[in-house]
N, C-alpha and C positions, 0 to 999 in steps of 0.2 A: 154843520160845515165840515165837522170832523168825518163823516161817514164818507166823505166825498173823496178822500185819500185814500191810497194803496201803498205803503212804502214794504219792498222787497227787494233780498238779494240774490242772485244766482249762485247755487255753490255747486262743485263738481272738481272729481277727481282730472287734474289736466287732459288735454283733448279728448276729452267726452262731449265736449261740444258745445259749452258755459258760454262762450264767447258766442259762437256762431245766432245760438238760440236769441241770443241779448239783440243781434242787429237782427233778426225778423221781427221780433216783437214788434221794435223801431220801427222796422220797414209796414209795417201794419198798422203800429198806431200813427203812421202818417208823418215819425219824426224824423225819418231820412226818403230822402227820393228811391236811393239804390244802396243795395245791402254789399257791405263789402268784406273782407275773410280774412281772417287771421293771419294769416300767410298772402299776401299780397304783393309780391313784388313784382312776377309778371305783369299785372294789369295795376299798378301803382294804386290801388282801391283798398283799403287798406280797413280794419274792423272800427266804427267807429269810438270804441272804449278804448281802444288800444290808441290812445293821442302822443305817448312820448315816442319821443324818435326810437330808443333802444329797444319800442315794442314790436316796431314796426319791423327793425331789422330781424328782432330772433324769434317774431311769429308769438311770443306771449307775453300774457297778461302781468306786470308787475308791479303795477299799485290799482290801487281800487278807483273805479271811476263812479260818477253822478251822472245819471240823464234822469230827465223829467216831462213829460210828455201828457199831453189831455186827451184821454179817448173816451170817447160817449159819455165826454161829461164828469170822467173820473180824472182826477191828478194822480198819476200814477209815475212814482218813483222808482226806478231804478238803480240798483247800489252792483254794478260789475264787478266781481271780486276775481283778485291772483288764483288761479286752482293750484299753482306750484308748492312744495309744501315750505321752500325756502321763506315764502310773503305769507306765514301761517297768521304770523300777528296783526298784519293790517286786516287781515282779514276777519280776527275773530272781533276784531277793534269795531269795524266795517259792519260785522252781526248785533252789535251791540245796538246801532240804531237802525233795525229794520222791524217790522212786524209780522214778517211773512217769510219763510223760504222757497227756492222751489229748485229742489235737489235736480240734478241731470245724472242721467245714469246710464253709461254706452250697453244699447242691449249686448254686443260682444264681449265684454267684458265682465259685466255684471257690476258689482257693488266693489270699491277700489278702496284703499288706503287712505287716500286723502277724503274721499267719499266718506267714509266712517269716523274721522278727525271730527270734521266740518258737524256732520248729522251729532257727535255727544255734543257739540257748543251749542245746538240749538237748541236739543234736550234740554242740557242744564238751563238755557236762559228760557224756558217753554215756549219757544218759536213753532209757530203752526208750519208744516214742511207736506207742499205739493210737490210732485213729482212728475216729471217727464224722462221716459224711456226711448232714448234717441238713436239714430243708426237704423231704423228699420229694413231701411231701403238693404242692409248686408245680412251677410248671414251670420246669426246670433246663438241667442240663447234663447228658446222656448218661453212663449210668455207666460205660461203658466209656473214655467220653472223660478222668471225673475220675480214673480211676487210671492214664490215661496222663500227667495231669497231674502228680500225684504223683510219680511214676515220675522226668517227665524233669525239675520244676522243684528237687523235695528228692533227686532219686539217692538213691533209696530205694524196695525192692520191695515191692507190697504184693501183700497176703493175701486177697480179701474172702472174711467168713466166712458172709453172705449173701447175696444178690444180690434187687434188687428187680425186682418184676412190673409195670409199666408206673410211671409217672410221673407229677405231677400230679396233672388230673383223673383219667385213666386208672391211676392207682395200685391194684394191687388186694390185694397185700399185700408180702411178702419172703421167701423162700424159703432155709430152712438150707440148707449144700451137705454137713453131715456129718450131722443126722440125715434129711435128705429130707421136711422138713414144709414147711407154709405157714402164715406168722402173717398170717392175713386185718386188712385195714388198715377198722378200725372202731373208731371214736372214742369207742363204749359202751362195748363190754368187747373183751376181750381173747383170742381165739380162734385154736387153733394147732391144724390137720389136717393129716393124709397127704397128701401131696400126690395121692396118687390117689381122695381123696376129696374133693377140691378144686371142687366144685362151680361156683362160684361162675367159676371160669375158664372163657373159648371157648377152641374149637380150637386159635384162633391165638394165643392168649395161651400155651397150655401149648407147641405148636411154639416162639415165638422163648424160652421159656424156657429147652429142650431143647439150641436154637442156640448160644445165650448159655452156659450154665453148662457145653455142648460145648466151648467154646472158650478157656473160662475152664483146663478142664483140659487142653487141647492144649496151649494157646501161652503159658498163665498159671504164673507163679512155686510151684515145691512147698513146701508148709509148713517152718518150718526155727523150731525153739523157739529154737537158739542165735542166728539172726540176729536174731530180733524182740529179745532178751536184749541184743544187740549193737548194735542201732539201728539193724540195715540194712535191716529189714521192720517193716513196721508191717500189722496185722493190721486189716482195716477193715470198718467195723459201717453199714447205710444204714438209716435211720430219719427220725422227725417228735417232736423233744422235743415241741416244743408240744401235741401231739394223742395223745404218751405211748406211741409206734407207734415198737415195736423196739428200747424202751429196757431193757424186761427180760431182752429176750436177750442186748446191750450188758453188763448190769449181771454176770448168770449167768458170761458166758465170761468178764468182766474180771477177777473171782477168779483161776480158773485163769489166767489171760495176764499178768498184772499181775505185775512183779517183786516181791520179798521186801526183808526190809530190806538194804541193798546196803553194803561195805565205804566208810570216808570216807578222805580223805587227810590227813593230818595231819603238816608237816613231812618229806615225801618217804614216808612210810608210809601206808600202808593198812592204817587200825583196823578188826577184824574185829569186825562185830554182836556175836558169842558169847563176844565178850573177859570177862574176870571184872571187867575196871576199869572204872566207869561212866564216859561221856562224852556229850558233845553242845555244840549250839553253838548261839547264839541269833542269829535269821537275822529277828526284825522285833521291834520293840517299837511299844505303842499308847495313845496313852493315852485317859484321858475313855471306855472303855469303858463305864463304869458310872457318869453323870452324877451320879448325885447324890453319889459319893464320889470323884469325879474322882481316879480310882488310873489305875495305870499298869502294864500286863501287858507283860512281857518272854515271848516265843516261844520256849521251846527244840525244837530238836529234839533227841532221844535218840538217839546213834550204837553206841553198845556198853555193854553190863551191864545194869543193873538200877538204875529208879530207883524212891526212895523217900521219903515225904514225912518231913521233917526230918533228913535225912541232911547232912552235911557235907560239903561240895564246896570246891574251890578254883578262886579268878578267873585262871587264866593268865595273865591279861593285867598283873594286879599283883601275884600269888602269897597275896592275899587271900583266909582262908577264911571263910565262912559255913554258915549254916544254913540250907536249904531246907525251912521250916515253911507259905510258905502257898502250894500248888499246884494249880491246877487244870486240868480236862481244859473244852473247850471246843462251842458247838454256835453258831456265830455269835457273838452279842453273850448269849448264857447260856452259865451255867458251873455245876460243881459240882466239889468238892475231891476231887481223888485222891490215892490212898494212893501206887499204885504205876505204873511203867510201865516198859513195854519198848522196845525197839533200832526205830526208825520211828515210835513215839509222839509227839504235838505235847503238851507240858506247858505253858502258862501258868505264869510266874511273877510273884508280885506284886513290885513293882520301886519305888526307893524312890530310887534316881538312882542306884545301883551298876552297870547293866549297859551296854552299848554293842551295836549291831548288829555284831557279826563275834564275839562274845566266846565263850571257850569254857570250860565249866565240867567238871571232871574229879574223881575222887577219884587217888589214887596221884601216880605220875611226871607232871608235869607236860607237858603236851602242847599245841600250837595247832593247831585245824583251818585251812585256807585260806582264807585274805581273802573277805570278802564284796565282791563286783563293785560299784566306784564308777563312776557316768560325768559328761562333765561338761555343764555345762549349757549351753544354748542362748540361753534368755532371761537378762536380768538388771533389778532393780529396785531402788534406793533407797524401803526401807521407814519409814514411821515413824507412831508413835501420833499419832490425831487429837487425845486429849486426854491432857496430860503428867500429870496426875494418877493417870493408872491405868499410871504407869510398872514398880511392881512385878507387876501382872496380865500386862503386855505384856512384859518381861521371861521371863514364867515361861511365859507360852503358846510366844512366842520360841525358847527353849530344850528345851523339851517336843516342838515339831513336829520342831526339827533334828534332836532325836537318834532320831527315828520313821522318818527319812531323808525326809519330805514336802514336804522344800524343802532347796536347800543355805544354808547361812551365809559369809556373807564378810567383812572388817570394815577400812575405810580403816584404815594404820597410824597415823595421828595425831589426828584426833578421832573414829574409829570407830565413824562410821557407818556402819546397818547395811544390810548387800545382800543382797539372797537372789538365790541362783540355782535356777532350773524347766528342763527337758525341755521343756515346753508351758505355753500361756497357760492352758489348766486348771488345772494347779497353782496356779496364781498365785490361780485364783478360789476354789478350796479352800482354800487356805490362808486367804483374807482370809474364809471364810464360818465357818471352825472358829476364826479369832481371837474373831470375834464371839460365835458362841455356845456355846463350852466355856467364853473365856476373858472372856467379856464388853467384848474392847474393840473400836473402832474404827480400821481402819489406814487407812494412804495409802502409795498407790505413784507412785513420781514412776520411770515407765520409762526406760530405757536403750540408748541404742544397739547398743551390743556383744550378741557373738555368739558368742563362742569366748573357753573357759580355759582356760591351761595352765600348768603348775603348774613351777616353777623349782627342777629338778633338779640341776645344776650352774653355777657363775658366778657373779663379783660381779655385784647388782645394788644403781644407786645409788638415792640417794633422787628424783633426778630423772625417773624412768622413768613418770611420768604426763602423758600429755598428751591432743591430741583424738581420735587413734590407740587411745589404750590407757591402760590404768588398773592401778598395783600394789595389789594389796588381799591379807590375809592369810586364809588359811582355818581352820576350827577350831582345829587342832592349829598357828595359828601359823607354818604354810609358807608364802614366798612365792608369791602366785598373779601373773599375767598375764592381763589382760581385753583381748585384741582389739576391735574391732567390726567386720571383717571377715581373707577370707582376705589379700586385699591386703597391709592391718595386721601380720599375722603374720606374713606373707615379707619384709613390708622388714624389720621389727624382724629376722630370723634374719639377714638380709646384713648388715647393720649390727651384731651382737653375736654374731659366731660362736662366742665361745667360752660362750656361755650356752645348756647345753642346758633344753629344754622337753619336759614331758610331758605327756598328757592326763591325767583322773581312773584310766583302766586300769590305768594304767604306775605310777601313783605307789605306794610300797611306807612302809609307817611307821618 
């Protein structure tokens, strides 16, 4: 049952094309009618990951979405990720329960910043990482050049599984190298011949192809299942999401190439998919999905057994059991209830303030999956309602975003006020635009100097430790934190209190 899953995320540096590639897919595996753009406002068609209104307006992706879709038989998961680097966290969160990646990489550009963020989190968690090189249709970078990019910036061998026939305007299609055809590049439909029936090509077109794909097999990497399996090849597709050019043969091979549901770690073990014990672990929570019942959907992922809708699970985390009676499977911001699912499945749970981001639900022996990756923030802001009257709205919005992970909470320890801490000044403006319209109130940020947190692992610390330098403030759970406002700040405070160690968000353990 487990072979029959595909769960994958899309990662990429912002418009490279993450989003666009996501609704072809769609558009192919049959789960929308009509593929719509990131930028939509002239033709109100809007991307379909992109479901909160704030996405719509400013054209990007800022929380991670679920679509799930059956093609030829496979459940194939879709996990839409932020490429911004301000939503780095939901996103590395979002990595945590995938099996697959499939990096997007603007041939103009090449390999990006947030590109190489994204590609060490898969490393470290051994995420199998296919590739698609997007933008063909313009004028790039030489393909030979981007897989030497590849090659030498992520150490890492690539595969290509097609090779394209000029570039740009000169684009004339892409060329399989294992069945020997040509998908002619034509915006109408979609047209794949012999290559020796390839008309449409000169001379010298089919020569530097002959050269090229000569060369590819001389001096180029031999296929290897187990390295792509292992992260050290990445198998790579050249295409034009926008223009929908090369995205089906992308879609075709990713079946076959795409891992299976993959063993999870769980307290020094490796939970096996095929276990008879169910498990999983909830890796995002959302709320205001559904405006007009402003609920709140907990994420699971499914690691091993079988799940089923109101079966009895226990919270790990408090040894708390319940019932899982309302479950659903997901297509963006639509849903419908399922019964059952399997080891790679993304379940919706409706969530009622029981669950937490990291949490892991099990039947049997009780078990923890591994920590969901904290980091810490960069910015920081003294928040507070414009009007006190709507103190229990702002409250409850307050408490609703933190546990979504869309802001951090911090809180002075004597009259506790409240701070948030951001990644990025986008967060900041997300947050104050979903106060407004989930939660109906208006906020004020009075900004902050500081720039670094770090969290007080060992050491007395007194109550004097706030001054122009730095700020004590606690974080959820209560631990003392350490607000710098620069690295200066942090090295003198270390010479000064050696025996107080400091950690970042990484390090700190519960």
């Amino acid at each position: 049952m487990t072979a029959s899953r595909k769960t994958f995320a899309i990662i990429s540096h912002p418009d490279a094309g993450k989003t666009t590639l996501t609704e072809k897919v769609l558009l192919l595996g049959g789960g929308i009618r009509s593929a719509g753009t990131v930028k939509g406002k002239k033709t109100g068609k809007y991307a379909t990951s992109d479901w909160m209104e704030i996405e719509k307006q400013r054209g990007i992706s800022v929380t991670s979405s679920v679509m799930q879709l059956d093609y030829e038989g496979t459940q194939i998961n879709i996990l839409d990720t932020p490429g911004h680097q301000d939503f780095s966290e939901d996103t590395y969160r979002t990595l945590t329960a995938v099996d697959t990646a499939v990096m997007v990489i603007d041939s103009v550009k090449g390999i990006e910043a947030q590109t190489l963020k994204l590609f060490k989190v898969c490393r470290m968690r051994g995420i199998p990482i296919l590739t698609f090189i997007n933008k063909l249709d313009r004028e790039g970078k030489e393909p030979l050049d981007l897989l030497e990019e590849i090659e030498e910036t992520l150490d890492m061998e690539t595969y290509p599984m097609n090779w394209p026939i000029g570039t740009g305007k000169r684009l004339k299609g892409i060329y399989s190298l294992s069945a020997d055809n040509v998908e002619v590049f034509d915006e109408n439909e979609r047209r794949i011949l012999p290559l020796s029936e390839a008309d449409m090509l000169e001379d010298y077109e089919k020569e530097t192809l002959e050269e090229e794909t000569m060369l590819l097999q001389e001096a180029g990497n031999a296929f290897s299942a187990e390295k792509v399996k292992r992260g050290e090849m990445t198998p790579v597709f050249f295409g034009s999401a926008l223009a929908n050019f090369g995205v089906q043969s992308f879609l075709d091979h990713f079946v076959e190439l795409a891992a299976d549901p993959q063993p999870r770690k769980a307290e020094g073990e490796f939970i096996q998919p095929d276990s008879e014990q169910f498990s999983g672990f909830i890796f995002k929570i959302q709320a205001n999905m559904n405006p007009n019942h402003r609920d709140r959907i907990a994420f699971l992922r499914v690691c091993s057994g079988s799940f089923e809708r109101g079966m009895e699970v226990k919270l790990s985390r408090s040894n708390k059991k319940m019932k899982l009676n309302q479950s659903h499977s997901f297509f963006a911001s639509d849903r419908e209830t399922v019964d059952k699912a399997m080891p790679g499945d993304i379940v919706g749970l409706y969530d009622s303030g029981n669950f937490q981001v990291g949490d892991t639900l099990c039947t049997g022996q009780s078990l923890q999956y591994e920590e969901m990756p904290q980091f810490p923030p960069e910015k920081f802001a003294k928040v507070t309602a414009k009007n006190a009257l709507k103190h229990k709205q702002y409250h409850k919005g307050m408490e609703q975003l933190v546990q979504e992970g869309t802001i951090q909470l911090y809180k002075t320890p004597y009259f506790e006020d409240y701070i948030i801490g951001a990644v990025g000044e986008l967060q900041f403006q997300v947050f104050e635009y979903r106060m407004k319209n989930e939660y109906n109130v208006d906020i004020e940020f009075h900004h902050m100097t500081h720039e670094l947190a770090r969290w007080v692992v060992k050491g007395e610390i007194g109550d004097n430790m706030t001054d122009s330098r730095k700020m004590l403030v606690e974080d959820q759970q209560k631990r003392p934190v350490l607000l710098f406002e620069n690295d200066f700040a942090l090295r003198w405070f270390q010479d000064k209190h050696p025996d107080v160690t400091l950690a970042t968000g990484w390090e700190v353990m519960e």
